[in-house]
GUMIKOL-398670 format. One record per residue (C-alpha): residue in one letter; x, y, z. Coordinates in steps of 0.5 Angstrom, whole numbers. Layout:
BEGIN
@resn a | u X | v Y | w Z
...
end
This chain:
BEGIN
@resn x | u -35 | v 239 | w 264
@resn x | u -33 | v 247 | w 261
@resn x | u -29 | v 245 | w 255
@resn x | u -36 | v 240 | w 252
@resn x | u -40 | v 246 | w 252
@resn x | u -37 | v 252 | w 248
@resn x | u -33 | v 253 | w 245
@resn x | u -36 | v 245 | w 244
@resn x | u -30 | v 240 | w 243
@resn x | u -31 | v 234 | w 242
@resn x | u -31 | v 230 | w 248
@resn x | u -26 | v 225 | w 243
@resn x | u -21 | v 230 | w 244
@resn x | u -22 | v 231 | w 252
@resn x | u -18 | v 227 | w 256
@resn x | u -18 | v 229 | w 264
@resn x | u -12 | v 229 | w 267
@resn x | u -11 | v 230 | w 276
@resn x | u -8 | v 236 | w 278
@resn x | u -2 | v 234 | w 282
@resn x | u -1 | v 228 | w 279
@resn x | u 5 | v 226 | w 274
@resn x | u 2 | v 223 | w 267
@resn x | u 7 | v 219 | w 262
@resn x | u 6 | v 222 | w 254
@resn x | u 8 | v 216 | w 250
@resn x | u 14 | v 214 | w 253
@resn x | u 19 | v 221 | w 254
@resn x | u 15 | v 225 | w 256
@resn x | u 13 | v 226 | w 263
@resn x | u 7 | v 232 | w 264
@resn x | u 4 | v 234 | w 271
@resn x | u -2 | v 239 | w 272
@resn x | u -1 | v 244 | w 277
@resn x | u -6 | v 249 | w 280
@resn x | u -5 | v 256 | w 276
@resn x | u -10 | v 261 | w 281
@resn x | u -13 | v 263 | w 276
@resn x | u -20 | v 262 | w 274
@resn x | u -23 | v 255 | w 276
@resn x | u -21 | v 249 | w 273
@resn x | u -14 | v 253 | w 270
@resn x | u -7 | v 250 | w 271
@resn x | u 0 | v 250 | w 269
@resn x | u 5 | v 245 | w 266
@resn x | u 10 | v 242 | w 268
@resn x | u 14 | v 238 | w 263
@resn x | u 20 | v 234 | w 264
@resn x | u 23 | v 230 | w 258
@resn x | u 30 | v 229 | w 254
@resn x | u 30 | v 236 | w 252
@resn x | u 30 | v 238 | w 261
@resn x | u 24 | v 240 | w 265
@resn x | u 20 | v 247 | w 263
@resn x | u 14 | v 250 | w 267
@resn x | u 9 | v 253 | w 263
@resn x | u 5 | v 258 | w 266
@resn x | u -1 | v 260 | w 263
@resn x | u -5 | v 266 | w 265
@resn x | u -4 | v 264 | w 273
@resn x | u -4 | v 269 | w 279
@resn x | u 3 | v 267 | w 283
@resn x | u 2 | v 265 | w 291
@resn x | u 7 | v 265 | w 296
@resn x | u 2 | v 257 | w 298
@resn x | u 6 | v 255 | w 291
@resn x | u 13 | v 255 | w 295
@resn x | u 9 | v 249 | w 298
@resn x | u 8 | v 244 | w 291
@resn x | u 13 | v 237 | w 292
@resn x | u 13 | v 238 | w 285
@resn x | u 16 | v 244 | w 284
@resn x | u 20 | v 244 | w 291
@resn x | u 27 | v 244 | w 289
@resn x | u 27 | v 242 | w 282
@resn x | u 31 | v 245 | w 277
@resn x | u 27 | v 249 | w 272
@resn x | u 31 | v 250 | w 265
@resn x | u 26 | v 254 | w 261
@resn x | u 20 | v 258 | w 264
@resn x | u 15 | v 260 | w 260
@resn x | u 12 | v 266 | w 264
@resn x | u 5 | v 269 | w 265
@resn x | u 8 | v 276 | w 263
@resn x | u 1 | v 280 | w 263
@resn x | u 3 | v 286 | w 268
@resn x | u 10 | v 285 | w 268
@resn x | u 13 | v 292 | w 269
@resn x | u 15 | v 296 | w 276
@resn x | u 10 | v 301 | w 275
@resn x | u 3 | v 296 | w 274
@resn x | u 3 | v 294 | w 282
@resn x | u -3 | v 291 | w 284
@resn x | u -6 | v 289 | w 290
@resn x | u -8 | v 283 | w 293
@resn x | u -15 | v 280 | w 290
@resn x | u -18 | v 280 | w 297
@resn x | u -15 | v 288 | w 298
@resn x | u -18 | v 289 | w 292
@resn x | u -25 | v 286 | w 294
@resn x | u -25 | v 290 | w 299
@resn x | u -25 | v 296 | w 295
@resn x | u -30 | v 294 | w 291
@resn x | u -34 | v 293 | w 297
@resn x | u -33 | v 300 | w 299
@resn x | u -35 | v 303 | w 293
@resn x | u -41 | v 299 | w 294
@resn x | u -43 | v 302 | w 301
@resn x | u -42 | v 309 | w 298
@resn x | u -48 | v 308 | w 294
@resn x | u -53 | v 305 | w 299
@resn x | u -59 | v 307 | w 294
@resn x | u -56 | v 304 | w 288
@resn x | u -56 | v 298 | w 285
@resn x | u -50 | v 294 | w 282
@resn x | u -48 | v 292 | w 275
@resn x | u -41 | v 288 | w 275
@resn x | u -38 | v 287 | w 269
@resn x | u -34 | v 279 | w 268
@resn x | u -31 | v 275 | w 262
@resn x | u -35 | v 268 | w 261
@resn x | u -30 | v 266 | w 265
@resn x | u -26 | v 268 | w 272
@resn x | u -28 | v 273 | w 278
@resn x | u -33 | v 268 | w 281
@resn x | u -30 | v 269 | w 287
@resn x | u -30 | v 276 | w 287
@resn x | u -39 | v 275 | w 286
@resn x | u -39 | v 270 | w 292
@resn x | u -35 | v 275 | w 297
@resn x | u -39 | v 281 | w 295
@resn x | u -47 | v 276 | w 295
@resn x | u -44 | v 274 | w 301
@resn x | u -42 | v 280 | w 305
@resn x | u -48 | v 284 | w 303
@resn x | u -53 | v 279 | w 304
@resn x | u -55 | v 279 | w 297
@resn x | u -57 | v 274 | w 291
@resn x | u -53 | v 275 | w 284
@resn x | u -56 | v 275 | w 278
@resn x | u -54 | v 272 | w 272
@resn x | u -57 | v 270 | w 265
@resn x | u -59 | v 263 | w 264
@resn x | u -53 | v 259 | w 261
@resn x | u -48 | v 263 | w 267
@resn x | u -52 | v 260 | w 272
@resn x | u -51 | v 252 | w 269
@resn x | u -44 | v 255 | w 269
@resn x | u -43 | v 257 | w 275
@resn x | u -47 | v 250 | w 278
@resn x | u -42 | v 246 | w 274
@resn x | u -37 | v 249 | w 278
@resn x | u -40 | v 247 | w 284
@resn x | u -40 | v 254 | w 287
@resn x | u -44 | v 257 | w 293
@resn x | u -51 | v 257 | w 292
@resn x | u -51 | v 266 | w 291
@resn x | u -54 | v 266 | w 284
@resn x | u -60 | v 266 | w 281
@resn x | u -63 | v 268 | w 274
@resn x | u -70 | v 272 | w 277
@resn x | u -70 | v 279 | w 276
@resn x | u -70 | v 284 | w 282
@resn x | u -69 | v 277 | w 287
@resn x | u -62 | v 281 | w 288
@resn x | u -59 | v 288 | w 287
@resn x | u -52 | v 286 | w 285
@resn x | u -52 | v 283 | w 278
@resn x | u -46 | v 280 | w 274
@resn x | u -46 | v 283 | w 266
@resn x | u -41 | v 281 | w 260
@resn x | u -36 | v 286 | w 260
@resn x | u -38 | v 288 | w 254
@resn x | u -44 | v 292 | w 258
@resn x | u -40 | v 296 | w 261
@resn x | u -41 | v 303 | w 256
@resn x | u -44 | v 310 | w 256
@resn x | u -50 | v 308 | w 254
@resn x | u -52 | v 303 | w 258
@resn x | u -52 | v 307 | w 264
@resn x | u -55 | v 312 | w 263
@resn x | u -62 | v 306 | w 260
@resn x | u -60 | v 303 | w 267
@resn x | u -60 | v 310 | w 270
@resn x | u -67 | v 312 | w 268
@resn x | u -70 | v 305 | w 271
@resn x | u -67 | v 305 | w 277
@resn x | u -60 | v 309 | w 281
@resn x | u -55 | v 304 | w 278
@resn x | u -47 | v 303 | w 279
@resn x | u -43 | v 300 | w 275
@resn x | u -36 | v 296 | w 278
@resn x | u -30 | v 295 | w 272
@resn x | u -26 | v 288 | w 276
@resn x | u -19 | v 289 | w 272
@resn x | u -12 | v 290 | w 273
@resn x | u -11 | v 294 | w 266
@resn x | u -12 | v 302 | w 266
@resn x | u -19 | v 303 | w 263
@resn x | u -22 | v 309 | w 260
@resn x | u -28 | v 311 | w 264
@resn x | u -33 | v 313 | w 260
@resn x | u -39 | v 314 | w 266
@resn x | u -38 | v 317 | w 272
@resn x | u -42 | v 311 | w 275
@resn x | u -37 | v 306 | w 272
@resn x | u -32 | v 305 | w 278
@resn x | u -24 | v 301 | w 276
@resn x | u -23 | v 296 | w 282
@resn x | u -16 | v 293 | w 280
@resn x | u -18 | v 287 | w 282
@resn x | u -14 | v 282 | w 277
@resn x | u -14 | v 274 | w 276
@resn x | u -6 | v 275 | w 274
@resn x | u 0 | v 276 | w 277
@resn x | u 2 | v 283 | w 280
@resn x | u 9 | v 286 | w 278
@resn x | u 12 | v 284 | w 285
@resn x | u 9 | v 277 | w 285
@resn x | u 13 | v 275 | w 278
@resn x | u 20 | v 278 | w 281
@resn x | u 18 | v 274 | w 288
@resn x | u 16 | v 267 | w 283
@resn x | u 22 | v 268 | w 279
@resn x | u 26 | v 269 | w 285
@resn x | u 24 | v 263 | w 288
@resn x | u 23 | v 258 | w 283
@resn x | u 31 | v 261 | w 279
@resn x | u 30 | v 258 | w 272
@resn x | u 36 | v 258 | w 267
@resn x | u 32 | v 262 | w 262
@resn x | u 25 | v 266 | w 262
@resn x | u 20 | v 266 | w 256
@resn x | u 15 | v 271 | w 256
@resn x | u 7 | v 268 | w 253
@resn x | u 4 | v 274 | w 253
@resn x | u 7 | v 277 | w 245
@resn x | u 9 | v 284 | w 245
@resn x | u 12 | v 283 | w 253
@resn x | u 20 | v 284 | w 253
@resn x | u 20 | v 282 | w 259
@resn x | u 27 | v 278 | w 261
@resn x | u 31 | v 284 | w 264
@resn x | u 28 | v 285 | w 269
@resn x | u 30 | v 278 | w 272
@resn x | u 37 | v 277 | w 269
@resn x | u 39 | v 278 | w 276
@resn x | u 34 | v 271 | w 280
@resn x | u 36 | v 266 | w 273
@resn x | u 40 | v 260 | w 275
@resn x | u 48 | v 260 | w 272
@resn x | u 46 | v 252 | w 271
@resn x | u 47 | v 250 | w 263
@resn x | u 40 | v 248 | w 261
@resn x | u 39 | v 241 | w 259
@resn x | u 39 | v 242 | w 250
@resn x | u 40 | v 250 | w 247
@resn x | u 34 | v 248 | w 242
@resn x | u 27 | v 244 | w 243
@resn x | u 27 | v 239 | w 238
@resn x | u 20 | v 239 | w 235
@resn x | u 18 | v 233 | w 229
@resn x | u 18 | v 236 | w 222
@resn x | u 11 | v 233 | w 222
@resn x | u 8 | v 237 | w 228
@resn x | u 13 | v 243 | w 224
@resn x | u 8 | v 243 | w 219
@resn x | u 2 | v 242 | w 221
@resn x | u 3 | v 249 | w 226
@resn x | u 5 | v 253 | w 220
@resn x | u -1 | v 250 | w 216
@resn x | u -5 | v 252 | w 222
@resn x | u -2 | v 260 | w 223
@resn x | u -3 | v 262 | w 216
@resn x | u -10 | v 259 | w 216
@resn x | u -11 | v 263 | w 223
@resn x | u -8 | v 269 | w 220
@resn x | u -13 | v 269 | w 214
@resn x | u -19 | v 268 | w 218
@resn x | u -16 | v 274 | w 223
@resn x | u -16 | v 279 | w 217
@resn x | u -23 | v 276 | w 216
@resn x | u -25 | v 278 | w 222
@resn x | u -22 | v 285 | w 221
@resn x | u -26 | v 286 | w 215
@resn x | u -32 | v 285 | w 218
@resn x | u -31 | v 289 | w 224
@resn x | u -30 | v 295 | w 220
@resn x | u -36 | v 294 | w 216
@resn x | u -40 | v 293 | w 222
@resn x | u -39 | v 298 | w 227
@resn x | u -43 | v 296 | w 235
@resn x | u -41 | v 299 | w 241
@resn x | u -35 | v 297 | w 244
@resn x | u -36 | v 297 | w 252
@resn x | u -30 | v 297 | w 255
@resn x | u -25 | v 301 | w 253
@resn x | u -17 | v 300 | w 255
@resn x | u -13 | v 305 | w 255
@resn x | u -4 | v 302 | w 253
@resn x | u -1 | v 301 | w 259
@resn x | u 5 | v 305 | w 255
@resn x | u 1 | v 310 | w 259
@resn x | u 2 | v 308 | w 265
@resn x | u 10 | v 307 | w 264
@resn x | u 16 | v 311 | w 265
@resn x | u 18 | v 309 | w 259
@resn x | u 15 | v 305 | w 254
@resn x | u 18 | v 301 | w 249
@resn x | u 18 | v 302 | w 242
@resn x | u 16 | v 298 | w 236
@resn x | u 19 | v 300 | w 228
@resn x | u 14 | v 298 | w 223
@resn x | u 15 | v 297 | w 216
@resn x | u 11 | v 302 | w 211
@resn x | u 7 | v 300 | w 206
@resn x | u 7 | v 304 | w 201
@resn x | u -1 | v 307 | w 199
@resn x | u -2 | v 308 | w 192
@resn x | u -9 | v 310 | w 189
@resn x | u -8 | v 310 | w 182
@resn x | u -14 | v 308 | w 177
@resn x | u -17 | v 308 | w 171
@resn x | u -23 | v 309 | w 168
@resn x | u -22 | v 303 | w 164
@resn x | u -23 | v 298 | w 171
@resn x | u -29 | v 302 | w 174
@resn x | u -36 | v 301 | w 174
@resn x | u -43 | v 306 | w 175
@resn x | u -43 | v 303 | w 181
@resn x | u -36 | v 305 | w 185
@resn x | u -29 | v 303 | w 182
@resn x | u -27 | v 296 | w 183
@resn x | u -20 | v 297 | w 183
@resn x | u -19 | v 295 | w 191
@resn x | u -25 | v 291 | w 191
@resn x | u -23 | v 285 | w 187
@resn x | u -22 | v 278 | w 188
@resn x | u -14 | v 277 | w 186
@resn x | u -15 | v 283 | w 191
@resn x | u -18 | v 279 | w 197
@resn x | u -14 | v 274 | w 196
@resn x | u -6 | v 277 | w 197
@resn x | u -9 | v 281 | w 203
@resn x | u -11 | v 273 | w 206
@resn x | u -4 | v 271 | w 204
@resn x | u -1 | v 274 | w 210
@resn x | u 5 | v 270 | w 208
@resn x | u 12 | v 276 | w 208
@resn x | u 10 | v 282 | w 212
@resn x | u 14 | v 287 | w 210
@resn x | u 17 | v 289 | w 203
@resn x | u 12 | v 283 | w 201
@resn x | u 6 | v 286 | w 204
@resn x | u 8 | v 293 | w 201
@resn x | u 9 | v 289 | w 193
@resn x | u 3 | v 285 | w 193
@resn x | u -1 | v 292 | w 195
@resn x | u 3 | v 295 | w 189
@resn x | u 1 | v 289 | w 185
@resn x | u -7 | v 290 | w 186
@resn x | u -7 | v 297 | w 182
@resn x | u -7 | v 297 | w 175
@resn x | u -2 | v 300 | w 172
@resn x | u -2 | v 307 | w 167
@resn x | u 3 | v 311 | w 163
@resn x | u 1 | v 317 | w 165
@resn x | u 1 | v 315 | w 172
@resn x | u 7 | v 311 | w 173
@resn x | u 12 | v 316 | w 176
@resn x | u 20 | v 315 | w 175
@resn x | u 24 | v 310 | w 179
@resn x | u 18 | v 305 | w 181
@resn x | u 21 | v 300 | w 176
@resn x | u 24 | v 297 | w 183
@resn x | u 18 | v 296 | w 188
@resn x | u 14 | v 292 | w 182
@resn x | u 19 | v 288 | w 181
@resn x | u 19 | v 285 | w 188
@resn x | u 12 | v 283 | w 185
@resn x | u 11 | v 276 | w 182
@resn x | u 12 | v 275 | w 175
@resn x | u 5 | v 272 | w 174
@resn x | u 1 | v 278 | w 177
@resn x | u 5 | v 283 | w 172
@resn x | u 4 | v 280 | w 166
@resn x | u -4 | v 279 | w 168
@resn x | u -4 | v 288 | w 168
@resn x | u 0 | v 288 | w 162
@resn x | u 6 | v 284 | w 158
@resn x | u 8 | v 290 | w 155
@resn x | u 8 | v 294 | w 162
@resn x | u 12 | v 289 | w 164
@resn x | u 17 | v 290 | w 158
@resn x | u 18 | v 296 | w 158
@resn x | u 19 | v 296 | w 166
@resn x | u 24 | v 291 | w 166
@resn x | u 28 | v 295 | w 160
@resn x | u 27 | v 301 | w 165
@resn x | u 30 | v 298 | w 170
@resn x | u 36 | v 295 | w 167
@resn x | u 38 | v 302 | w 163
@resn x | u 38 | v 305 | w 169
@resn x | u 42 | v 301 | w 173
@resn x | u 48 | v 300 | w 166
@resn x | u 47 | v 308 | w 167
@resn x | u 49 | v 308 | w 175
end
């Protein structure tokens, strides 16, 4: 029912599974849908085929009542794909009961405010029915959170009547400086953060409570151990994570070395990345130009670790070059282009293309061209070169050659 509203897919697409049971793809492949612990209706996969058995977890918070799944009791796992979001010894956390117990504390310390808590459009539902339960409560909710929440079937706490409860559940987003200090001026008014991440507290009323929908350090080294796979792959990108469970992997060789993926479903992923990576480079053209509060703001765990791990980048190389002859009144047009927009969209070779289709936006002078940049324009295609100055071009690769036949 969640998935027909939005993001709206189409029912045509939507084909419901039972959780527990075991359900033949075509006539290979064999997928059963096991409860992840996460937020309501979230699972994980298990697929067993020629390629051998692999788990995927998705975002799951492991409990030890998963040791008791038939399907994964002493089955061989050859590659698990693991939920590595808090995945570092010194990102600890406690139980989701221990930290609705904290919140709730924080709340009794307030007796006279009311309280705002800030949740995703999805997950934390049961932390709202514990606290409306233990303070005998309604939540209030906007419209379409309470058609959500009856969809999911949960106990009757919730309401969209103003002031018929004190607690009240707000997009996560809400939860700024600003807002409390409004809240404020109208009635006394805590705020509640349930999250795992470090945050920075921008309000003495904002209280963290390290309530998380996933796994704990400690629960994933418990998971690891327990279910010994012959190779851990971590899901969330950037987290390296696999060295921290070499010592509970399983010596068994695992089924095949490589999945083998058909070439059309090959193509058809690389259409569907570079097209995401245009609408994110989009995205991150509009965000610039339009500034909103940003609520919450996370603070990298990199912070909170002994020792953070460290990434090289590729330098692109910024040139601010211009000529008269290419602006206006109105401002240069020399980044603003459209053979501009349409290099930056590419998004096709990150580092030393990046760097030449930056080079390649800017047109190009005599007076401004310094000694020895023959090398980065040539790394630019021949086409968009020609376009600033076949006679540029020329001289640019005479320069090169000469220089080259001189060392």
């Amino acid at each position: 029912a969640l998935t027909a509203r939005p993001p709206q897919v189409p029912t045509r697409w939507i084909r419901p599974l039972e959780v527990g049971q075991s359900h033949v793809l075509g006539e290979e492949v064999t997928v059963t849908l096991l409860d992840s612990n996460h937020c309501p209706g979230s699972v994980m996969f298990l697929f067993e085929g020629a390629f051998g058995t692999i788990l995927y977890t998705g975002d799951f918070r492991y409990t030890s009542a998963m040791q008791g799944e038939p399907a994964l009791r002493g089955r061989h796992i050859d590659r698990l794909y693991l939920d590595n979001t808090h995945c570092h010894p010194h990102r600890a956390l406690p139980s989701r009961q221990c930290a609705t117990r904290q919140a709730a504390q924080v709340i009794r310390t307030h007796p006279r405010h009311h309280v705002v808590i800030g949740v995703y459009s999805l997950g934390k539902e049961t932390l709202l029915v514990d606290l409306a339960v233990e303070f005998s409560t309604w939540v209030v909710v906007s419209p379409w959170r309470l058609e959500q929440m009856r969809l999911l079937e949960l106990p009757d706490v919730f309401t969209t009547e103003e002031g018929a409860g004190w607690i009240r559940a707000v997009d996560v987003t809400e939860i700024r400086w600003d807002t409390l200090v409004s809240w404020n001026t109208l009635h006394p008014t805590i705020a509640i953060l349930p999250t795992g991440r470090p945050v920075k507290v921008t309000h003495p009323n904002i209280h963290p409570v390290p309530y998380s929908d996933h796994s704990s350090f400690s629960e994933l080294c418990e998971f690891v151990k327990w279910l010994k796979p012959c190779s851990v792959i971590p899901i969330v990108r950037g987290g390296m994570c696999q060295a921290y469970f070499q010592k509970y992997l399983s010596s068994a060789p695992q089924a095949l070395s490589d999945l083998k993926i058909p070439k059309p479903v090959q193509e058809s992923v690389q259409q569907q990345s570079k097209r995401k990576g245009q609408e994110t480079m989009c995205l991150l053209k509009r965000a610039a130009q339009h500034s909103v509060p940003r609520g919450v703001v996370y603070e990298s765990p990199e912070k909170h670790t002994e020792k953070s791990e460290e990434f090289t980048g590729v330098k692109v190389l910024q040139q601010n070059y211009c000529e008269s002859a290419f602006c206006s009144k109105e401002g240069c047009t020399c980044y603003m282009g459209k053979e501009k927009g349409k290099e930056e969209l590419s998004g096709e070779q990150p580092g030393v293309a990046r760097a030449a289709s930056t080079v390649s936006q800017v047109p190009v002078s005599n007076e401004h061209f310094p000694t020895g940049f023959a090398e980065q324009y040539l790394l630019t295609p021949l086409n968009v070169l020609k376009q600033n100055s076949s006679q540029k071009f020329d001289e640019l690769v005479e320069d090169f050659f000469r220089r080259g036949e001189a060392s």
